[in-house]
C-alpha positions as CSV (number, residue, x, y, z in Angstrom):
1,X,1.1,8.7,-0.5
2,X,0.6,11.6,-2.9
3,X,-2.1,14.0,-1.5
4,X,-3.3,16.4,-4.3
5,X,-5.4,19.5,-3.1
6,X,-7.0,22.3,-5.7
7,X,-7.6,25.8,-4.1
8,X,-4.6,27.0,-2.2
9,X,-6.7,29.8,0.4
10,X,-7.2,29.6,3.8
11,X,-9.0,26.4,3.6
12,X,-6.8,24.3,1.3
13,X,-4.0,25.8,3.0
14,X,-5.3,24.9,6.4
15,X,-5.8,20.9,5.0
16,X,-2.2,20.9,3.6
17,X,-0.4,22.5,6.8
18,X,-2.9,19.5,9.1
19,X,-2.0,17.0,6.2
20,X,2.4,17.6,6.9
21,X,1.5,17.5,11.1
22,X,-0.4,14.3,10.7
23,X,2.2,12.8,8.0
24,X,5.4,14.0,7.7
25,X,6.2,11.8,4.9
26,X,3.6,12.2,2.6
27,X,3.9,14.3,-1.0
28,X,2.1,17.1,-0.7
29,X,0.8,19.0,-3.9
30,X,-1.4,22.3,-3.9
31,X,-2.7,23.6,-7.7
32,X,-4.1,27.4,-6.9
33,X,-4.4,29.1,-10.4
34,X,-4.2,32.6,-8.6
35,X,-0.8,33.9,-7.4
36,X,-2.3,34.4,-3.9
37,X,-2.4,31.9,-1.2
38,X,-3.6,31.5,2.3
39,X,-5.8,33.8,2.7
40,X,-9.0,34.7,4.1
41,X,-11.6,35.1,1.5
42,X,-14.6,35.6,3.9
43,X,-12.5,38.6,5.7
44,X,-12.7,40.5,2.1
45,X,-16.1,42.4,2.8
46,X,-14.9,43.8,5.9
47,X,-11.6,44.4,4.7
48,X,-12.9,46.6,1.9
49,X,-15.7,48.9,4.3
50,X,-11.9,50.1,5.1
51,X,-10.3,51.7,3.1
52,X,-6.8,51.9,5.4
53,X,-6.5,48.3,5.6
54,X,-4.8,46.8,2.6
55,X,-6.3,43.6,1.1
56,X,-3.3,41.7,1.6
57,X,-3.7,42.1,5.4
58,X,-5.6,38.5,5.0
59,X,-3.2,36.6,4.0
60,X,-2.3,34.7,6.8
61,X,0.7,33.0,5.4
62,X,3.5,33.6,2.8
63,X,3.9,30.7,0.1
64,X,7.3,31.1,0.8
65,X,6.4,29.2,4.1
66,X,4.7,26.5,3.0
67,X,7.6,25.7,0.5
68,X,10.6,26.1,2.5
69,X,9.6,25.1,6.4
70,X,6.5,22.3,5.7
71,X,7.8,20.8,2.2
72,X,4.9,21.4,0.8
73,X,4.7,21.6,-3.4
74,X,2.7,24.4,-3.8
75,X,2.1,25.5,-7.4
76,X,0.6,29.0,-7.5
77,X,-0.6,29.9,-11.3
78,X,-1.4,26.4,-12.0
79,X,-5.2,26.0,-12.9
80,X,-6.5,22.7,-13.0
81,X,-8.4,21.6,-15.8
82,X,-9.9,18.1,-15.2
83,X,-9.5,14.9,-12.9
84,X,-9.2,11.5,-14.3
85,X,-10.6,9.4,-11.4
86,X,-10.0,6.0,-13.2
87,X,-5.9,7.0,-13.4
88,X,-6.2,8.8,-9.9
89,X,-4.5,12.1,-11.7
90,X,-5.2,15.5,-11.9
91,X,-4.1,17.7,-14.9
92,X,-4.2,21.4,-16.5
93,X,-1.9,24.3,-17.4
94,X,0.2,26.6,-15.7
95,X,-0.3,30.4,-16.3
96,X,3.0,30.1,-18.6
97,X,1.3,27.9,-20.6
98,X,2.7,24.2,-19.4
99,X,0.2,21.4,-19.6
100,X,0.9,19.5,-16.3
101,X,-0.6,16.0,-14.4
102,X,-0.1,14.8,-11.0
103,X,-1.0,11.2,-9.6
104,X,-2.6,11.2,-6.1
105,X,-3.9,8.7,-3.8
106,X,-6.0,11.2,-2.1
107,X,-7.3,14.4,-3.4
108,X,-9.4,17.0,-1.7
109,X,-11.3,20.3,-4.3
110,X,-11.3,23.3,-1.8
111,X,-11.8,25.8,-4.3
112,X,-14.8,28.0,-3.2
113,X,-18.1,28.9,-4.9
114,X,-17.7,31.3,-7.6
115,X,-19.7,34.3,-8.5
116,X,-22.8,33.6,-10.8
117,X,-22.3,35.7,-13.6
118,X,-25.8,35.9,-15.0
119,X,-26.1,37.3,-19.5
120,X,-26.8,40.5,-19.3
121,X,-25.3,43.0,-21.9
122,X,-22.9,45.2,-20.3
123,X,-20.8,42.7,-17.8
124,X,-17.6,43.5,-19.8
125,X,-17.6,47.1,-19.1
126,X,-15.3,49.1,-16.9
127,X,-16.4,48.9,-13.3
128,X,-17.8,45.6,-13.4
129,X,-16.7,42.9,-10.9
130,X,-17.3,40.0,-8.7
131,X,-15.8,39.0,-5.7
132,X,-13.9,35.8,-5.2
133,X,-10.1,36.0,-5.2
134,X,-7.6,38.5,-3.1
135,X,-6.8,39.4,-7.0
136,X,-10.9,40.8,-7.0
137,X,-10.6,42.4,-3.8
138,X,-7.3,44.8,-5.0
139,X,-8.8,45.8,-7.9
140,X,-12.4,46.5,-5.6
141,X,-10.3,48.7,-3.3
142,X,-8.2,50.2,-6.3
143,X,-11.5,51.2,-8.1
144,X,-12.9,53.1,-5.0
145,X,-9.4,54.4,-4.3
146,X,-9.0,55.7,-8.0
147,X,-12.4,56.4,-9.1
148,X,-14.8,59.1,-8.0
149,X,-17.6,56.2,-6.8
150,X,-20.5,57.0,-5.0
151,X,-23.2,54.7,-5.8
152,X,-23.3,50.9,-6.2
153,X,-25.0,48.3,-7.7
154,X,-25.2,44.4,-6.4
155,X,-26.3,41.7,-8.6
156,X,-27.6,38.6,-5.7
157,X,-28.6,38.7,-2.5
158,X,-26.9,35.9,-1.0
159,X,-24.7,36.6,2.5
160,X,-21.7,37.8,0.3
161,X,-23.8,40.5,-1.4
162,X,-25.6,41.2,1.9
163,X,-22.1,41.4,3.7
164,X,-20.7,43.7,0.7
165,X,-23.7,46.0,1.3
166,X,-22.9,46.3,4.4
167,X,-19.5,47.4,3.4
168,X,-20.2,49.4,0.7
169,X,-22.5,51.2,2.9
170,X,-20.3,51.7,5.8
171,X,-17.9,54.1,3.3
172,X,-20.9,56.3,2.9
173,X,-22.1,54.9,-0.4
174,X,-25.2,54.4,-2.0
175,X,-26.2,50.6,-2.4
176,X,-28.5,49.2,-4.5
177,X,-29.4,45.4,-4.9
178,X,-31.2,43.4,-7.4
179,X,-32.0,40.1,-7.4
180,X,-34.1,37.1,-8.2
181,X,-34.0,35.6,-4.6
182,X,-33.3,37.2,-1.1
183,X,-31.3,35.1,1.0
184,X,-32.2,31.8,-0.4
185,X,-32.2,29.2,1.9
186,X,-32.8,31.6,4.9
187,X,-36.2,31.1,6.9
188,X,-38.4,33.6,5.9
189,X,-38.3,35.6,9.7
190,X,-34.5,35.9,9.0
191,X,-35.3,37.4,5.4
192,X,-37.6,40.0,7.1
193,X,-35.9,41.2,9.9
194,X,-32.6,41.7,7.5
195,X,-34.9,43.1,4.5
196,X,-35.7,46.0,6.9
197,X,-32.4,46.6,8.3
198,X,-31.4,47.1,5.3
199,X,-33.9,49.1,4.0
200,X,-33.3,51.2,7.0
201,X,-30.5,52.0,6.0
């Protein structure tokens, strides 16, 4: 059985190590188009409020082991592109440039949401960033490390911009937020009790 999974961070990872216990036998494949794997992305907020941790404190797990001790074929800088589900095969390009496909039986996407990047003039400018990959986190921590920064802007409202407030404003800077939405999906007692904490503070 060929198992295909796309995303190769903590929770891709976590299916393929589960995947080898349950089956020893079974072909393995990871696509992450990133050269970072198993790590935890929800630990990046709290990593950056400190600026002595280093980002790649979350990685739980070097590639190295998944290739070498649990046979696992994991292909870092290979972004897939598209998924035939009538051939069962999964293809794209590698960051080299290589188109690539690969058949599987079963397949599993754990590739995360991705930042909403709204069209606004400007978003190509030095200093602009979202937060999704360990890749986004070092260059997060490099800007604070190498720039003067002391005041920030945060585009949504969602838990991850709530949770980077928090960090940003837990290394003494000032935060501002704009947004169409606070907290969707939150009841609205939840949205008021966090609306004043954080205009509190």
């Amino acid at each position: 059985m060929n198992f295909v999974i796309i995303g190769g961070d903590a929770a891709g990872m976590s299916a393929a190590s589960r995947a080898r216990r349950n089956q020893p036998d079974m072909q393995i494949t990871v696509l992450e188009q990133t050269s970072d794997v198993s790590y935890s992305a929800c630990g990046m907020p709290y990593n950056i409020a400190d600026p002595v941790r280093k980002i790649d404190d979350l990685v739980v797990r070097r590639a190295s082991v998944f290739r070498q001790k649990q046979n696992i074929n994991l292909l870092t800088g290979h972004r897939a592109d598209f998924i035939d589900r009538a051939n069962k095969m999964v293809g794209g390009q590698s960051a080299d440039g290589r188109m690539f496909q690969y058949p599987y039986d079963k397949l599993l996407i754990a590739t995360g949401a991705s930042p909403i990047r709204p069209e606004l003039p400007g978003l190509d400018l030095p200093g602009v960033m979202t937060l999704k990959s360990l890749k986004d986190g070092r260059m997060i921590k490099q800007q604070m490390a190498d720039q003067s920064v002391s005041r920030v802007v945060i585009i949504g409202m969602g838990y991850i911009g709530m949770e980077m407030a928090e960090a940003f404003s837990a290394r003494n800077l000032e935060v501002d937020m704009i947004s169409i939405d606070f907290l969707p999906g939150f009841h609205s007692r939840i949205q008021d009790i966090v609306r004043e904490t954080l205009e509190a503070h």
